[in-house]
N, C-alpha and C positions, 0 to 999 in steps of 0.2 A: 455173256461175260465170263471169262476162264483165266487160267492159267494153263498152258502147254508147254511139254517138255520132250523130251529125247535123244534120237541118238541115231546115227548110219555110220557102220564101219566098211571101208572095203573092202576090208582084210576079213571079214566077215566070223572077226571075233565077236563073240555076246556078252554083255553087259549082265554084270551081277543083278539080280532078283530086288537082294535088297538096297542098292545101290538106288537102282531105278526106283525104288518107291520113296528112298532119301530123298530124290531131285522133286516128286513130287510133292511130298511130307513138307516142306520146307515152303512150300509155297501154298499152305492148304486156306492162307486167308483169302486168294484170290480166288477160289472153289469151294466152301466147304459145304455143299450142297451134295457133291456128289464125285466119285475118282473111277477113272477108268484108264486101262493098258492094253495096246497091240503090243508084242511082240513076240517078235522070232528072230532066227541067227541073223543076226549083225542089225538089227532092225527094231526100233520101239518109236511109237507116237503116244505118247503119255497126257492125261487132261485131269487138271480138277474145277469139277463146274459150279456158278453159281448162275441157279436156275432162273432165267429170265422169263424164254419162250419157250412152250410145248414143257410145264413143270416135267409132266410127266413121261413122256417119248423124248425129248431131251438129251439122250444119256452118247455121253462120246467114249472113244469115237467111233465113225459111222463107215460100217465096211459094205461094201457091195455085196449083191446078191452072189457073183461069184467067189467073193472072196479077195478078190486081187487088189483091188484099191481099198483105200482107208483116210480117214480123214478127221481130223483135231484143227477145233481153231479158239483162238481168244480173240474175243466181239461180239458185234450185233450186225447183221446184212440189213439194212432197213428195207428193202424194195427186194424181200424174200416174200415177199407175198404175188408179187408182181412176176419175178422170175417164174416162181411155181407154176402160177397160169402158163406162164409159155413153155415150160416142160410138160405139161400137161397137153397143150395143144399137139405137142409131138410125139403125143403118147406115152410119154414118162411121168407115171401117177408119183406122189410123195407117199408116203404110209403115214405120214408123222406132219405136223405143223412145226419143225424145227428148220430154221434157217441152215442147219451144219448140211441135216438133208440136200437141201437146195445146192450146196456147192459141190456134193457127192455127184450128184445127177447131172450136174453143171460139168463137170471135168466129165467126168464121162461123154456127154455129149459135145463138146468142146475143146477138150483139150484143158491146156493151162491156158489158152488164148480167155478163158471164163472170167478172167479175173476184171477187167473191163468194163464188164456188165455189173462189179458189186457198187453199189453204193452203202458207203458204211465202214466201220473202225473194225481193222481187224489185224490178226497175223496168223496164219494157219499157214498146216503143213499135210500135205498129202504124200502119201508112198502107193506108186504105182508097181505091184506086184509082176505085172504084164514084163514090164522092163529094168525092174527092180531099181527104178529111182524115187528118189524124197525130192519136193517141192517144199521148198520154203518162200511166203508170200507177206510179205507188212505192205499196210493200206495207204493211200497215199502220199500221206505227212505223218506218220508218224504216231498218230493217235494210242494204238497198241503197240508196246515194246516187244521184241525180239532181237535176243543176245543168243553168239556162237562162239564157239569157241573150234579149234581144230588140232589135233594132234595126234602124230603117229596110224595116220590113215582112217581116223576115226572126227566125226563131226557133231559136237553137242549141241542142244539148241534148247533154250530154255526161254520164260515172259519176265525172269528174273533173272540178275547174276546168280544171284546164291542158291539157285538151286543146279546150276552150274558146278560152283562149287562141292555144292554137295555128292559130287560124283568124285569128290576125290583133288580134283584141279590144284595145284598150288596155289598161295594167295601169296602173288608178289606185286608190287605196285609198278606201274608203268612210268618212268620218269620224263617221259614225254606228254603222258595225258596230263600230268600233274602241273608242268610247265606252261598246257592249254589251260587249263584249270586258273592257272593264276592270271591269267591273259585275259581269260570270257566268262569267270566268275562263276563255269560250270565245265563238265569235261564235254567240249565238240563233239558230238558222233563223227564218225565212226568209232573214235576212240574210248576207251571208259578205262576208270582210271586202275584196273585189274592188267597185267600183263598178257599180252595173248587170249581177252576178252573182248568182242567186239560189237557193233550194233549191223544188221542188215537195214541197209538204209532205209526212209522213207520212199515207196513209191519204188520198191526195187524186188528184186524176185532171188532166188537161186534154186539151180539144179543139180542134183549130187547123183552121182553114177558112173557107170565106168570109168573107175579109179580118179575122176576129177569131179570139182566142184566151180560152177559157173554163174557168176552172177549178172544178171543184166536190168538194163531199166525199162520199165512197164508204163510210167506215167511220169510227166515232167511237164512242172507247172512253167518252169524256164522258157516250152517252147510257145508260150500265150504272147499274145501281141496286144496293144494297147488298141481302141475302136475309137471314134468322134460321133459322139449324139448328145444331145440336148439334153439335159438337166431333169426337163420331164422324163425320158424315157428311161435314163438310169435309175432314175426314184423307182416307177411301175415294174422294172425287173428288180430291181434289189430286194423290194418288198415282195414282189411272187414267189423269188428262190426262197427266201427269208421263211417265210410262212410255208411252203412246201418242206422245205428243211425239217421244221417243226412238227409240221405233221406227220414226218414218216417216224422220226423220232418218239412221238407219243406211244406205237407201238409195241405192247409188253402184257403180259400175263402178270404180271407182279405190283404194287401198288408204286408208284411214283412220284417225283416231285420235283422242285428247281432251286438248285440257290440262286438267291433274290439280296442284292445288295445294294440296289437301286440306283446304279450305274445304266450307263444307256444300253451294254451290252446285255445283263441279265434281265434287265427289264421290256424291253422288248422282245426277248424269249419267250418270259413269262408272258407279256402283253398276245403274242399270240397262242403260247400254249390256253388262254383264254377262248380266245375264239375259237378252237378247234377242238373245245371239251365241254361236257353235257353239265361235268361236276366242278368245283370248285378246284382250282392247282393247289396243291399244299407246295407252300414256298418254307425256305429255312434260312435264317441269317444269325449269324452271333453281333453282337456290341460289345460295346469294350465300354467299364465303368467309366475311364478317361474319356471326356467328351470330344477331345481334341482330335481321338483317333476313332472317333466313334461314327460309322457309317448308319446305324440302323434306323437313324429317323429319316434318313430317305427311302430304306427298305420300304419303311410303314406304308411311305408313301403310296412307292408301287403296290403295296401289296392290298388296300385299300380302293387305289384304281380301281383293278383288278378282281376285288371281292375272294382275294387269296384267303386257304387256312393257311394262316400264317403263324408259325414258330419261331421265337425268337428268344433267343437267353444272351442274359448280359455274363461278361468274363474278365478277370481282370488280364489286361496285355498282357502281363508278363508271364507269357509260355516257355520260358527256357527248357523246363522239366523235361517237355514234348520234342528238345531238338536230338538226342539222344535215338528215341522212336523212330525222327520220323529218315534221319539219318541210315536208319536202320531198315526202314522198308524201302528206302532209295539206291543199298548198295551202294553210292556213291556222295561224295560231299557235293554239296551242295549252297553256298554265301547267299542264297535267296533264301531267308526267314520265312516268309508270306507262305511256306509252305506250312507253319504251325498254326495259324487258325486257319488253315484249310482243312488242317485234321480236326481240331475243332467242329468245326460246321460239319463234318464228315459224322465224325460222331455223334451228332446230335441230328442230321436227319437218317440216320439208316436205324433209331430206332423206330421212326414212323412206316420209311418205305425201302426200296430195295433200289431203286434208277431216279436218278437228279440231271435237270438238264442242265447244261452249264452255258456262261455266254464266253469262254474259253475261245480265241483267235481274232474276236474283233478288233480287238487293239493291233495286232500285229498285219490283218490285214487292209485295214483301212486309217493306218496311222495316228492309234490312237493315244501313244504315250507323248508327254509333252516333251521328251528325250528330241523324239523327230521335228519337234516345233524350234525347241530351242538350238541345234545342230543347223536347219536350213535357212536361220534368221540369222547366225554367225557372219558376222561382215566379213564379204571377200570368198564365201564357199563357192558363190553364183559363178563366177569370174575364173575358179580354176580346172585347169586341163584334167583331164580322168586322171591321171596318176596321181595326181595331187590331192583330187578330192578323193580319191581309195583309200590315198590312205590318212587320208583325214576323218572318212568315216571311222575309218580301222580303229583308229587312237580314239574316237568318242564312243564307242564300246565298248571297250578294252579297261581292267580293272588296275592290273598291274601293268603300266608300259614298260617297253625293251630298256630304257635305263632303270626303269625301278627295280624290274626283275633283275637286272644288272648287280645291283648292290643286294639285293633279298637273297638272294642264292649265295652259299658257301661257295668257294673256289673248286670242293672236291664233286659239291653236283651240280656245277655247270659245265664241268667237264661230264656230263652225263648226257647233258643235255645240248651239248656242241654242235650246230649246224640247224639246229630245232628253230622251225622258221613259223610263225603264232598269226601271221599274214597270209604265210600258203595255205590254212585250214578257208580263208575264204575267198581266196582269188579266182577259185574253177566256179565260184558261186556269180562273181561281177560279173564273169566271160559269159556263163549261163544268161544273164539277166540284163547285157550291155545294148540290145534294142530297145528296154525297158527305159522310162525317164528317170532321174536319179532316184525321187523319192519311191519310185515303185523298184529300182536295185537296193535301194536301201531297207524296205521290207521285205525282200525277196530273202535276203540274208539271214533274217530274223526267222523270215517262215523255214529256211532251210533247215538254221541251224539251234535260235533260241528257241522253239517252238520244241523240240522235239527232244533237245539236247537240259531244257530245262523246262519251259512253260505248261508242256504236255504232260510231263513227269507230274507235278504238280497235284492235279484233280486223278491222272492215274493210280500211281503209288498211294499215296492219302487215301482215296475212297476206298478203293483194293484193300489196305491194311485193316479195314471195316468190315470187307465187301458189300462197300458199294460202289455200283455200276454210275460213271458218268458218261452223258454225251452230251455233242458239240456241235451245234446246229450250224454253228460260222464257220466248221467246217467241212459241211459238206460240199463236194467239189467242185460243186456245180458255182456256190456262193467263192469257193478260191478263186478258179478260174471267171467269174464274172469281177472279181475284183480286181486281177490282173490283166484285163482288156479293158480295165477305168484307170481314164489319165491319172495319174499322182497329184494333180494339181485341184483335183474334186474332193482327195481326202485331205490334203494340208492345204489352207488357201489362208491368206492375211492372216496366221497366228490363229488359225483358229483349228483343231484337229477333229479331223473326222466328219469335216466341213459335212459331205453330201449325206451321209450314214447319217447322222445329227433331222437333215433334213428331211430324209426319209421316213424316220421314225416319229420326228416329233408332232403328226397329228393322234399316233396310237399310243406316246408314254406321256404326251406332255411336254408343250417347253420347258418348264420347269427342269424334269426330269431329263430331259434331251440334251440340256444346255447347262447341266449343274459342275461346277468345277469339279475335275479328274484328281481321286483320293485312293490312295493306294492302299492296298488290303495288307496290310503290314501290322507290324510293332515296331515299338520305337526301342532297338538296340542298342543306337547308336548312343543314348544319355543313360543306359542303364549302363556302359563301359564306363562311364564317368562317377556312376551311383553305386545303384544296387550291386554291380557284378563287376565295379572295379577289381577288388580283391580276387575273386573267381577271374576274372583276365589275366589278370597281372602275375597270378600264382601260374596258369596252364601255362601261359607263354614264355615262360623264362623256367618251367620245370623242369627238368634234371629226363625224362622221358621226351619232352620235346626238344631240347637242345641236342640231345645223343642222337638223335636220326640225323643229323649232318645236315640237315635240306637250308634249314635258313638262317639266316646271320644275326646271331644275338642281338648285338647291338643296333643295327638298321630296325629288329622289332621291337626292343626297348623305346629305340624310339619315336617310334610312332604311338607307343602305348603313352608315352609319357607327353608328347603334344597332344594325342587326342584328349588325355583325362585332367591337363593345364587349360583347355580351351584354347589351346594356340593353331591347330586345326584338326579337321573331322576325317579321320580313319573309321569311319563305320563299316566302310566295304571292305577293305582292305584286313581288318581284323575279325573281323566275320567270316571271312576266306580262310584265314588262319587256324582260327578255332574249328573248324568245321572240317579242315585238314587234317588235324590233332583228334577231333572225333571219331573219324572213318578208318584211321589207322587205328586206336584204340579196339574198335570193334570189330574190324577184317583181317586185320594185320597183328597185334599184338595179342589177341582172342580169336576163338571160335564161334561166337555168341549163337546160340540156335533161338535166339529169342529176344527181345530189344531189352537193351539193357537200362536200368537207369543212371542218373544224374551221377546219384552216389557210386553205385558200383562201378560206373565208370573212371573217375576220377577221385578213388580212393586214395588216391597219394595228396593229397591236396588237401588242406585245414581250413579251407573258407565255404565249404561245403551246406554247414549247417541250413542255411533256406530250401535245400532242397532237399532235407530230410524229411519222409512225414511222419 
């Protein structure tokens, strides 16, 4: 687990010294173990590590014995141990027990065709001196970020924005991500909401040399096809990959452990990080003093099953202080809260260990939010034509629809944003996924786009901002693709989610735990808009700094602040979107922050401040 950064010009200008150490400097929470630099004219692979495998041999990046190739990556190869052997059989010894090794010796004997054989989270970049091109690779969903940027014949590439920026970039906001932003409650990849900032996609490659830049697709879960077997034999593979997943996962040099919230998803992680360890898992969960929102007496549960050391600290919900932070290690806004007790839990197990496994995709791949229950139990969805139900799903994702955004937007930035179609970000996604049954197109969308574009962000950024290393056993590829050749009708069947997954698991977690109603890892924001942090709303959104960026329409936010804090209705998302808008510009836009800012400093214009004083 790293951060990687750099650069390829064709023009074969070289980047300043300390410029390049800027892009890494800025990102030293996801390495600070250890920083290393290739470069030469027109040419740098920049890395800062945090030491997982091989503490010691470890060190990036890894140049060939002749010198020509070089190699930097951010992740973990799980099945680097396996690879090795079969370089070894070909003759090609490792010196080192470090997975980077493994893809060094891998392109070399392969080519970029290597990429194939990884299983595991990654985004690495190779430059091949022979032909003086850079490889740019993200792993198949998205799990490891990688952001580009291009101009004037010159290509950055960074695990973060801002360390992008830290080469100088200008920081102007894109008024199209911003209008996705309001649309899907986070910015779509490709787009990110910096101008001329971009994501290499999931499951996608590019090649940079002679005077162009190419990107093509390496893996595409799109082209999976749905199979018919019996109930039994999906159970006996689900639970094979399941527990193989885990197992390769467990491998690390560094001490480990799993957050455990005693959901079906982490709980059956942990259920088999059990079986396939001599010592005890240390699990980690927080509670929330509020019982209402309090998960951890089922953590207990499982952790109890399971004979976990188990860590658990109670916290009071109310994290606002932490949205500031965690705004800040995201680069980008963010309306999904549940990232602040993820930082939470973050920092409360990387004081014990260094890698947490997480049960991270099962929801998205086996239909597990009640979102998809209550969307295909809608009277009349069955009954209509694909256009209809497209974009019917479209409209029950979507935060702000086409007339809200309508009336939200000033007249002078909707002329910005004229012809900006918030539909077309997922329609190459239906076309992709139109063999598929609806409900298996309707998480295909999610894995494309929530997944990577927000849900991944999540345990990435958060841990990273610690470092700590997460992984995601749901998803490795083998467990995607075996879930996208299961009918859709195994995971949602009679109102019930996650039908066959449920079934699978529940002789290793417990009915109980298998079958306990689905609680979301949140705080409750939306009655502190009414409470605690009326004032603190009410003062940002009608501040004399938010109103002069022109973006949105006084009175359309009045009032919604004003129905949501009467009880006449609930803008929690809606205003969460806002604020978090108003944050990121504060921080990217309005500042330079080389450091996460707080509450107060942020929103020093503002007299309702006092609770977040300490």
């Amino acid at each position: 687990m790293c951060g990687i950064f750099g650069y390829f010009d064709h023009n074969k200008n070289t980047m300043e010294e300390p410029i390049l150490q800027a892009m890494g400097q800025v990102i030293a929470h996801r390495g600070p173990d250890d920083h290393g630099v290739f470069h030469k004219q027109g040419v740098a692979l920049g890395n800062q590590r945090l030491s997982i495998i091989d503490l010691d041999q470890g060190h990036q990046p890894f140049i060939s014995e002749d010198g020509q190739i070089v190699v930097v990556q951010n992740g973990e190869i799980y099945n680097y141990i396996e690879l090795a052997e079969e370089l070894a059989k070909e003759g090609r010894l490792c010196k080192t027990h470090s997975d980077t090794e493994v893809i060094l010796h891998l392109y070399e004997r392969h080519g970029i065709d290597f990429i194939h054989k990884l299983n595991g989270m990654f985004a690495i970049a190779i430059y091949d001196g022979r032909k003086d091109e850079l490889f740019l690779v993200r792993d198949r969903i998205g799990i490891k970020p990688l952001f580009l940027h291009e101009q004037n014949g010159r290509i950055l590439f960074a695990s973060e924005i801002k360390s992008i920026l830290a080469a100088g970039i200008p920081r102007e906001m894109d008024p199209e991500a911003l209008y996705h932003f309001l649309t899907y409650n986070y910015v779509p990849p490709p787009f990110t909401m910096f101008k001329d900032i971009r994501h290499l996609m999931p499951g996608e490659a590019m090649r940079i040399g002679k005077g162009q830049a190419k990107t093509f697709k390496w893996w595409d879960l799109g082209q999976v096809s749905t199979e018919t077997k019996s109930e039994t034999l999906w159970i006996e593979e689900f639970n094979s990959v399941l527990e193989d997943a885990v197992r390769l996962r467990l491998r690390s040099d560094v001490p480990f452990g799993a957050f455990l919230s005693g959901g079906v998803d982490s709980s059956s992680v942990v259920g088999y990080m059990a079986q396939n360890m001599t010592e005890p898992v240390n699990t980690f969960c927080i509670g929330f003093r509020e019982k209402k929102f309090d998960e951890s007496p089922f953590a207990k549960d499982a952790a109890d099953r399971f004979h976990t050391r188990h860590v658990m600290e109670k916290v009071d919900s109310n994290m606002m202080d932490l949205w500031p932070k965690a705004t800040y290690f995201c680069d980008q806004p963010h309306g999904d809260v549940s990232f602040l007790p993820t930082y939470r839990v973050a920092e409360l197990a990387v004081k014990h260990v260094k890698v947490v496994l997480t049960g991270d995709g099962g929801d998205e791949l086996f239909a597990g939010y009640t979102k998809y229950r209550d969307f295909f139990e809608t009277p009349g969805i069955a009954k209509m034509n694909t256009e209809e139900w497209r974009r019917a799903y479209y409209q029950n994702i979507t935060l702000f629809g086409d007339e809200a955004k309508a009336r939200l937007l000033t007249s002078a930035f909707a002329k910005k944003v004229v012809g900006t179609n918030s539909f077309g970000v997922i329609q190459p996604f239906y076309e992709r996924s139109s063999h598929q049954d609806r409900i298996n197109q309707a998480l295909f969308i999610d894995m494309m786009l929530l997944l990577p574009g927000n849900n991944l962000v999540k345990p990435d950024r958060m841990g990273m901002a610690v470092s700590l290393e997460a992984r995601t056993p749901f998803l490795d590829y083998r467990m995607m693709e075996l879930a996208f050749r299961m009918p859709g009708d195994l995971k949602l069947r009679n109102g019930e989610t996650k039908y066959l997954f449920k079934k699978a698991v529940a002789p290793l977690i417990g009915e109980s735990l298998a079958y306990r109603k689905k609680q979301m890892f949140t705080v409750p924001v939306g009655e502190w808009f009414k409470n605690e942090l009326a004032d603190f709303s009410r003062e940002l959104l009608t501040s004399s700094r938010f109103v002069e960026r022109g973006l949105f329409n006084p009175e359309y936010v009045s009032g919604m602040l004003n129905q949501h804090q009467s009880g006449e209705g609930n803008f929690t998302r809606e205003l969460r979107a806002l604020i978090s808008i108003e944050m990121w510009h504060r921080i990217f836009i309005d500042s330079a922050h080389d450091c996460p800012p707080t509450m107060s400093e942020l929103f020093d214009d503002l007299g309702c401040l006092q609770m977040f004083k300490s």
